[in-house]
C-alpha positions as CSV (number, residue, x, y, z in Angstrom):
1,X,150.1,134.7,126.2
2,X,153.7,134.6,125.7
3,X,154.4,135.4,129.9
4,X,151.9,132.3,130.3
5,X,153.2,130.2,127.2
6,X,155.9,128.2,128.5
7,X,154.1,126.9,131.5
8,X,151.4,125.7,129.5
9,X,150.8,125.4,125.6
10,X,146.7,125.0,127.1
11,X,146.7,129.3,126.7
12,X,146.2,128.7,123.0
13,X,142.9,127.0,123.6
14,X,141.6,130.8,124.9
15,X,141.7,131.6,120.9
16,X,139.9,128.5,119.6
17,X,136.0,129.7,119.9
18,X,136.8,132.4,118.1
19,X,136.2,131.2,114.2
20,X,133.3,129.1,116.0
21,X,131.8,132.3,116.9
22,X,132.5,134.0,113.9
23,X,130.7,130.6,112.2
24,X,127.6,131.5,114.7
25,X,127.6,135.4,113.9
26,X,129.2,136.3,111.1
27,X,129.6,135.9,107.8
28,X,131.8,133.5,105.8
29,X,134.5,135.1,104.5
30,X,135.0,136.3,108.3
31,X,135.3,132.7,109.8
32,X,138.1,132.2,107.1
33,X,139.8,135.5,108.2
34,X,139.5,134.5,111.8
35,X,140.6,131.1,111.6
36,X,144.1,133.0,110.1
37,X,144.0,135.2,112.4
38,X,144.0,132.6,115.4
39,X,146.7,130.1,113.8
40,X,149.0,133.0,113.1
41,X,148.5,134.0,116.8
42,X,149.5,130.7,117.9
43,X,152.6,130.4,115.1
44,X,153.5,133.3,116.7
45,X,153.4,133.0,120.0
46,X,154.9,129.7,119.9
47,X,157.9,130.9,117.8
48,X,158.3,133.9,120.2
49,X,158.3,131.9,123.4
50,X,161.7,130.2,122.4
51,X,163.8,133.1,122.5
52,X,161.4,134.8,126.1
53,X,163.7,135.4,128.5
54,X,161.7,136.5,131.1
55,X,161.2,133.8,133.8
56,X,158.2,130.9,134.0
57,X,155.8,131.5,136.7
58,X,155.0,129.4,139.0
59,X,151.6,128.3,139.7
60,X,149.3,125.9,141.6
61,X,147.8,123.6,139.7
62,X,144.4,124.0,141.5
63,X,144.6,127.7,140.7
64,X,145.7,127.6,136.7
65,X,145.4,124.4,135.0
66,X,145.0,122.7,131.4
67,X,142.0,121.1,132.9
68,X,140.3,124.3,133.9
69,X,141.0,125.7,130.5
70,X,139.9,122.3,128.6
71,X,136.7,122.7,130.4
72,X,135.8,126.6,130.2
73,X,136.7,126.6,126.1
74,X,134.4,123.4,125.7
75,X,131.5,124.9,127.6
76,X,132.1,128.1,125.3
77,X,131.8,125.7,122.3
78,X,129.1,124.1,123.4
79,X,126.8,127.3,123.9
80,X,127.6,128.8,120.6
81,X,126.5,125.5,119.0
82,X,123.7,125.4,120.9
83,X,122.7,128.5,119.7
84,X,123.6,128.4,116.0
85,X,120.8,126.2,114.9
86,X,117.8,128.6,116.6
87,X,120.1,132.1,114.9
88,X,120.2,130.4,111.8
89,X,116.3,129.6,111.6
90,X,115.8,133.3,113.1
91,X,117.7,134.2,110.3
92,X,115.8,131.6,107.9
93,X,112.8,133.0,108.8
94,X,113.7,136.6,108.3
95,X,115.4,136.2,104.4
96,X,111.9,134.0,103.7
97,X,109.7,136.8,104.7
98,X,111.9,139.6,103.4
99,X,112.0,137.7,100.1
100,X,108.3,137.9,99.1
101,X,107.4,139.1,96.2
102,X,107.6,143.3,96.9
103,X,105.0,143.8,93.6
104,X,102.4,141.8,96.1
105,X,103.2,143.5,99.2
106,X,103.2,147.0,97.5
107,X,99.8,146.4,95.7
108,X,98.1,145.2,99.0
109,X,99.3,148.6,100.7
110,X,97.6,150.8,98.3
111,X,94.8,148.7,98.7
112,X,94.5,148.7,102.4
113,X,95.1,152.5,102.3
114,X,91.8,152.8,100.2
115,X,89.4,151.2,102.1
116,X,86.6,152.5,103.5
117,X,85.3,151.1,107.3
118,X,83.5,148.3,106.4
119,X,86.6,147.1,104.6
120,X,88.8,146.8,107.4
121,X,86.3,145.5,109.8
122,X,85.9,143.2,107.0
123,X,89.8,142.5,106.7
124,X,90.1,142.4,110.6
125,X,88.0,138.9,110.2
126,X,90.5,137.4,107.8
127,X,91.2,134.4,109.9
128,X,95.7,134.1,110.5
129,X,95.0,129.8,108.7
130,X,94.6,131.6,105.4
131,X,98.0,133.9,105.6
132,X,99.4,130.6,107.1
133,X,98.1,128.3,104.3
134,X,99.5,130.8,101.7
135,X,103.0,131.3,103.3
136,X,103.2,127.4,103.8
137,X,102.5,127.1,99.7
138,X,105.3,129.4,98.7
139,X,107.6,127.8,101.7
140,X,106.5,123.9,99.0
141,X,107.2,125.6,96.0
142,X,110.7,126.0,97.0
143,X,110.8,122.7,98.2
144,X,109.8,120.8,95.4
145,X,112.3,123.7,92.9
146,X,115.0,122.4,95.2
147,X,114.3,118.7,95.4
148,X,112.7,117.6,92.0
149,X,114.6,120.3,89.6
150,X,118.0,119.3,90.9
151,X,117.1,115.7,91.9
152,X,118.1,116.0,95.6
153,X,116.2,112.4,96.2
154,X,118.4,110.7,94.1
155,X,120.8,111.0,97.6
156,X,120.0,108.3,99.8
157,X,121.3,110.0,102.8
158,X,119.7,112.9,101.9
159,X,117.6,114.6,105.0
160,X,115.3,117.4,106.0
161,X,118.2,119.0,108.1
162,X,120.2,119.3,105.0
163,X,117.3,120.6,103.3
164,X,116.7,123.1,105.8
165,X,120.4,124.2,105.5
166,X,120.0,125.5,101.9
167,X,116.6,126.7,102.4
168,X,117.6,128.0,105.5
169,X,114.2,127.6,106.5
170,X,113.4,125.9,109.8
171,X,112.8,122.6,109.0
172,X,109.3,122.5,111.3
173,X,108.1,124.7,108.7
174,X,109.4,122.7,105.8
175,X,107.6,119.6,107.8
176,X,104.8,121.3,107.9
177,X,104.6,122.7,104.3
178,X,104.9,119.2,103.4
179,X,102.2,117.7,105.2
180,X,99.5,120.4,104.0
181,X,100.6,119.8,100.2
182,X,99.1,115.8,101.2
183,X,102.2,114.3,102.7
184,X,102.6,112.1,105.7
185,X,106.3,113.5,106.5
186,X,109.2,114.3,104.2
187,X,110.6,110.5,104.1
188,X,106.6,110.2,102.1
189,X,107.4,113.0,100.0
190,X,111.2,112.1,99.4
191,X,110.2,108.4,98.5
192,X,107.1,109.7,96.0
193,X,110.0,111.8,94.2
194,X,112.0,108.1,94.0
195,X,109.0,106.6,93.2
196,X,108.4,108.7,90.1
197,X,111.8,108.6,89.0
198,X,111.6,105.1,89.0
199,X,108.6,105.1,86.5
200,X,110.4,107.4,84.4
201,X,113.4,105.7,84.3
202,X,111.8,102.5,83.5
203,X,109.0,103.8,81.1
204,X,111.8,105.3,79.3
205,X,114.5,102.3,79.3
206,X,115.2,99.3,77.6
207,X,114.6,96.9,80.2
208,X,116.2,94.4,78.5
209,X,119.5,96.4,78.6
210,X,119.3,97.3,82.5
211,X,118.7,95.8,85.6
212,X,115.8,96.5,88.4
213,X,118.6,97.4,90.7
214,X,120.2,100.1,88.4
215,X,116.9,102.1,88.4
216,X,116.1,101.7,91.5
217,X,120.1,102.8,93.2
218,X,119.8,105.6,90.5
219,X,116.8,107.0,92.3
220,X,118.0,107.3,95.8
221,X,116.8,103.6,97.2
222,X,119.5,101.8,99.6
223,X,118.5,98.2,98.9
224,X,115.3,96.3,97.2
225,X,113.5,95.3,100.1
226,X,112.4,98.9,101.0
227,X,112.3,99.6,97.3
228,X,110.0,97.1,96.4
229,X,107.7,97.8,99.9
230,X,108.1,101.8,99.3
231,X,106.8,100.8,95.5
232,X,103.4,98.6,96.7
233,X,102.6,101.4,99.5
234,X,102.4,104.3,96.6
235,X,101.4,102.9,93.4
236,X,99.7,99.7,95.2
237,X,101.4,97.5,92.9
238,X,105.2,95.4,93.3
239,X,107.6,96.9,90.8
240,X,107.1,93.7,89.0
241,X,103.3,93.7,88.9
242,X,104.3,97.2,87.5
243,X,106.5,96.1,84.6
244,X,104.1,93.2,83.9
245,X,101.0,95.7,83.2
246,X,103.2,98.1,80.7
């Protein structure tokens, strides 16, 4: 680097995917220690360079450029993000199945070790929907412990991706979780939570002391159009209607 650095500062850009990879692979505290390790490489370098006394090569441009740099480091960027998403739902995947509950798994051991033949021909027929209805139930539970407990819906922006980030849970299988507990999608489920933090809100107000649009912006709604449509398609009634019959 410093033989190269004088002829072009573009060298440093060799060292940049490096606390991206560490993002992709490793653990946190090791993109921090990275991302040191590469700035102090550059400080470095670039402090060094001013006292080299060793001559600049000369190079063709065609040969050694910025350009060719530029391009190879973005390419390397753009694999390793690429990749991040499927190694993090890998990884997703793997803590959710490694996190069930060991009392369960060690009680259905001992119990499949003590049957007879008839019992695992029997368990043999145990159709994979059933395992995959269970799994999806747990995969709801920690859904709705996530969404309703700490009021995630209350965030208008909020989205499946970020749910899927601190699940880490692929967020196909939080879609799909959703829909067997009776959902259409997750923008249904998100707008039921709203929905019935509306009611609670305005069941236990004093109406006369706060505005429609205070509930309804404290409960994750942008604007009162898709409030007030959101409200009919649920509870089949306008907000209004709904006030009105309390």
């Amino acid at each position: 680097m410093l033989y190269f650095w004088r002829y072009s500062a573009g060298i440093a850009l060799w060292v940049l995917p490096v606390p991206i990879g560490a993002y992709v692979f490793l653990e946190k505290k090791y993109v921090y220690l990275y991302t040191l390790y590469v700035l102090l490489i550059i400080v470095f370098v670039t402090f060094v360079s001013e006292f080299l006394t060793i001559d600049t090569p000369i190079f063709n441009k065609t040969e050694f450029s910025d350009a060719l740099v530029g391009a190879s480091n973005i390419i390397i960027v753009v694999l390793l993000l690429y990749h991040n998403d499927k190694i993090r739902s890998l990884r997703g995947a793997a803590d959710f199945e490694q996190n069930r509950n060991s009392d369960s798994i060690a009680e259905l051991n001992a119990e499949t070790n003590n049957r007879n033949d008839k019992s695992k021909i029997l368990k043999g027929d145990i159709s994979s929907n059933d395992r995959d209805v269970e799994k999806y139930a747990e995969i709801f539970q920690s859904v709705q412990s996530i969404v309703e407990e700490q009021l995630l819906f209350k965030d208008a922006d909020f989205t499946i991706s970020q749910l899927s980030h601190l699940m880490r849970i692929n967020n196909l299988y939080i879609a799909k979780s959703i829909k067997l507990n009776g959902y259409a999608n997750f923008n249904h489920y998100i707008n039921f939570c709203r929905i019935q933090y509306v009611k609670k809100l305005i069941d236990e107000s004093d109406l006369s002391k706060i505005t429609l649009m205070y509930i309804y912006t404290s409960s994750g709604f942008n604007g009162q159009s898709t409030f007030n449509r959101v409200f009919k398609q649920i509870e089949g009634v306008t907000p209004t209607e709904y006030i009105s019959n309390l």
